[in-house]
Every structure is written in C-alpha cells, then in structure tokens.
C-alpha positions as CSV (number, residue, x, y, z in Angstrom):
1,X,24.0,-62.3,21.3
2,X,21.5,-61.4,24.1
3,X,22.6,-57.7,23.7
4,X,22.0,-57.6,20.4
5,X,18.8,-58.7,20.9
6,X,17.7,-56.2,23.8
7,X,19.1,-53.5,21.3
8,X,17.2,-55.3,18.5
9,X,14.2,-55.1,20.7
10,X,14.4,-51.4,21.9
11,X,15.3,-50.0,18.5
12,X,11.6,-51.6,17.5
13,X,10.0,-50.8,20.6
14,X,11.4,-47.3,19.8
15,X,10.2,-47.2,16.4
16,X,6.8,-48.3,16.9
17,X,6.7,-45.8,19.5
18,X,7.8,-42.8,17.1
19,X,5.2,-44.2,14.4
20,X,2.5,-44.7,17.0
21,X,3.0,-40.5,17.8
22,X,3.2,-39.8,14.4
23,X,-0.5,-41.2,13.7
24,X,-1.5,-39.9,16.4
25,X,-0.6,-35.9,15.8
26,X,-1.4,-36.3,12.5
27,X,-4.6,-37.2,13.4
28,X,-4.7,-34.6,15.9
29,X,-4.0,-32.0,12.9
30,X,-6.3,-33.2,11.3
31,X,-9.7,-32.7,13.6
32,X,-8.2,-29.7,14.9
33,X,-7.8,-28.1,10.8
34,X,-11.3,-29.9,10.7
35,X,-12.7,-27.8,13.7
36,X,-11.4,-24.7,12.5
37,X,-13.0,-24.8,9.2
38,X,-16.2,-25.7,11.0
39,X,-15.8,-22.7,13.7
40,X,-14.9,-20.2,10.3
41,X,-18.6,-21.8,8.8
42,X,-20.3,-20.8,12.4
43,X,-18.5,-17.6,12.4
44,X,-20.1,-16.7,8.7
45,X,-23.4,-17.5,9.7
46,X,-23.5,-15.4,12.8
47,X,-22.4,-12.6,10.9
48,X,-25.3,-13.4,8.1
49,X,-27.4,-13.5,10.9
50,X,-26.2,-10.4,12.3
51,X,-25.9,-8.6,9.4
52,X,-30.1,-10.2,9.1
53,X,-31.0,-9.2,12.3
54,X,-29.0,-5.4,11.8
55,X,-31.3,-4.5,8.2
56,X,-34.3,-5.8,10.2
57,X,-34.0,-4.3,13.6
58,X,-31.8,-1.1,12.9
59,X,-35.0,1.6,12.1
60,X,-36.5,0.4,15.1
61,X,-36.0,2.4,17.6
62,X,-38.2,0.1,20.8
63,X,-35.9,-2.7,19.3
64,X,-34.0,-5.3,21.5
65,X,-30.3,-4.8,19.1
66,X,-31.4,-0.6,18.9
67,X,-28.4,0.2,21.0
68,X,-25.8,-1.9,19.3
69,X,-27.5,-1.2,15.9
70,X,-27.2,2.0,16.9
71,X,-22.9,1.3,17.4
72,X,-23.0,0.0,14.3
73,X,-24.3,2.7,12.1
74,X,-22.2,5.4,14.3
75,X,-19.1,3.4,13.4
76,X,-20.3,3.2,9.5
77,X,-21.0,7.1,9.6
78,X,-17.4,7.1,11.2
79,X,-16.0,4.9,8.7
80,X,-17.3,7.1,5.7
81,X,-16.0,10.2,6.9
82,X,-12.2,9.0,7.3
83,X,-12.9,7.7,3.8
84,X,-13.8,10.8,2.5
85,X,-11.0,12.6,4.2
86,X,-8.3,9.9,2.9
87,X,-10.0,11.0,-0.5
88,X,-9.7,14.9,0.5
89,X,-6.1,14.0,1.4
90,X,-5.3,12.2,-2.1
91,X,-7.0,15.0,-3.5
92,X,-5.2,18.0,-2.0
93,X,-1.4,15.7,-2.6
94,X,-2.8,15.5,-6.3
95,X,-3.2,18.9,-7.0
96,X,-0.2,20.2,-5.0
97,X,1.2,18.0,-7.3
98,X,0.2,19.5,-10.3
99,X,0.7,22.3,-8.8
100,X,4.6,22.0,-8.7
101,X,4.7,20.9,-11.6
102,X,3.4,23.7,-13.5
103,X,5.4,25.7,-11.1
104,X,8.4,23.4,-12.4
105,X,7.4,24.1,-16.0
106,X,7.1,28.1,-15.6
107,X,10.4,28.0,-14.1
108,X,12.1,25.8,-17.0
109,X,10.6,28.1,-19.7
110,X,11.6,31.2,-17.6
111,X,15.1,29.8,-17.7
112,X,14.7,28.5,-21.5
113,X,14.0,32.4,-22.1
114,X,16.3,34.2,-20.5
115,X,19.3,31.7,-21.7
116,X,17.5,32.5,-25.2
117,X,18.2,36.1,-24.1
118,X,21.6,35.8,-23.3
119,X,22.1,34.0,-26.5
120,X,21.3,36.8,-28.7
121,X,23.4,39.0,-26.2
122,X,26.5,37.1,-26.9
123,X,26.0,36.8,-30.3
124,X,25.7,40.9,-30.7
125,X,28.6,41.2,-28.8
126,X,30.3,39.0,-30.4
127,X,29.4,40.6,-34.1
128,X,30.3,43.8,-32.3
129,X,33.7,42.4,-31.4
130,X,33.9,41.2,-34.7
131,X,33.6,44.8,-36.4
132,X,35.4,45.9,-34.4
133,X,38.5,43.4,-35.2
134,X,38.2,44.0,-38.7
135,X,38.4,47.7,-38.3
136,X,41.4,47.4,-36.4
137,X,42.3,45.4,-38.9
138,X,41.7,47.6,-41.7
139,X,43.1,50.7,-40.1
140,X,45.8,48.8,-39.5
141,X,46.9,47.7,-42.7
142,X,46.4,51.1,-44.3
C-alpha cells in the first residue's frame, strides 16, 4: 500500500508540476505577443516621425538629417528608375509580343493562300485529267 501511495504521490507531484509550467509559458506567450505588438506600435511612430522629420528637414540643406535625407531621396530617385525600366521591360515583351503575333498571322494567311492556290491547281488538273479520260474514252469507243 505504501508504494501505491509514493506513486500516488509523484503522479500528483508530477502533474501539478506539468500544470504549474503550463501557466507559466502561457503566460510567458502572452507578455512576449504583448511586447511585440507594443514594439510594432513604437516602430510605426518612429517611422511617422521619420517620415515628419524627412518632409520637414529634406530642402534644407544646413539641416542636421541633410545627409541621410539626402540617402533617402537618392534611393527614391533610384527606386523610380528601376520602376520605369521594369515598365520599359513589360513594354518592350508586350509589343514583341504583338509583334509575333502578327508575324504568326501573316504567316497563317500566307499559308491559307498558297493552299488556296494549290487548290485551284488540283482542281484544273484534275478537270484536265478528266477531259482527257473522256476523250480517251470517246476515241475509244468509236
């Protein structure tokens, strides 16, 4: 009986243990979720107060943020040309594009004619082959 209590014992020392942890990392998730969502709300203001400080202090050249207003603008200027030369790029696909296509479509007609062509060839030659049958024919029989 004395085992079965010791076991009895551990098995709830055990569990209170496990439950004991549990509280404790959720809690634990919970501050450090908490936190995070608190750092994102700094990390918005700074930016508003960047983005403040940039419109205010970026014509002026004696300013204290001139240099890195200065970073920012070349990296805008930078950004707006690779913009412009992803649009150039769509551009140029799009019309080589079109370009094949109508290339395509010159090429299918092309075809379309000359089978038209050969059409009226074959049906000629077969009218002459015709004629000529039935003359055979006729020459024959006389």
């Amino acid at each position: 009986m004395s085992f079965l209590k010791d076991l009895s014992k551990t098995v709830s020392y055990a569990v209170d243990e496990a439950v004991s942890r549990a509280k404790e990392l959720t809690g634990v998730v919970k501050l450090n979720t908490a936190i995070r969502a608190r750092q994102y709300e700094i990390d918005k203001a700074y930016a508003a107060i960047g983005r403040a400080v940039f419109a205010r202090e970026a014509a002026d050249p004696e300013s204290p943020a001139a240099e890195l207003c200065a970073k920012v603008l070349a990296n805008q200027e930078a950004i707006a040309s690779m913009q412009q030369q992803i649009a150039d790029l769509k551009q140029e696909a799009s019309e080589e594009r079109k370009a094949r296509s109508e290339s395509v479509c010159a090429a299918k007609e092309a075809v379309e004619d000359i089978a038209e062509d050969v059409a009226e060839a074959v049906e000629e030659v077969a009218e002459d082959i015709a004629g000529a049958v039935e003359e055979a024919a006729e020459e024959k029989a006389e």
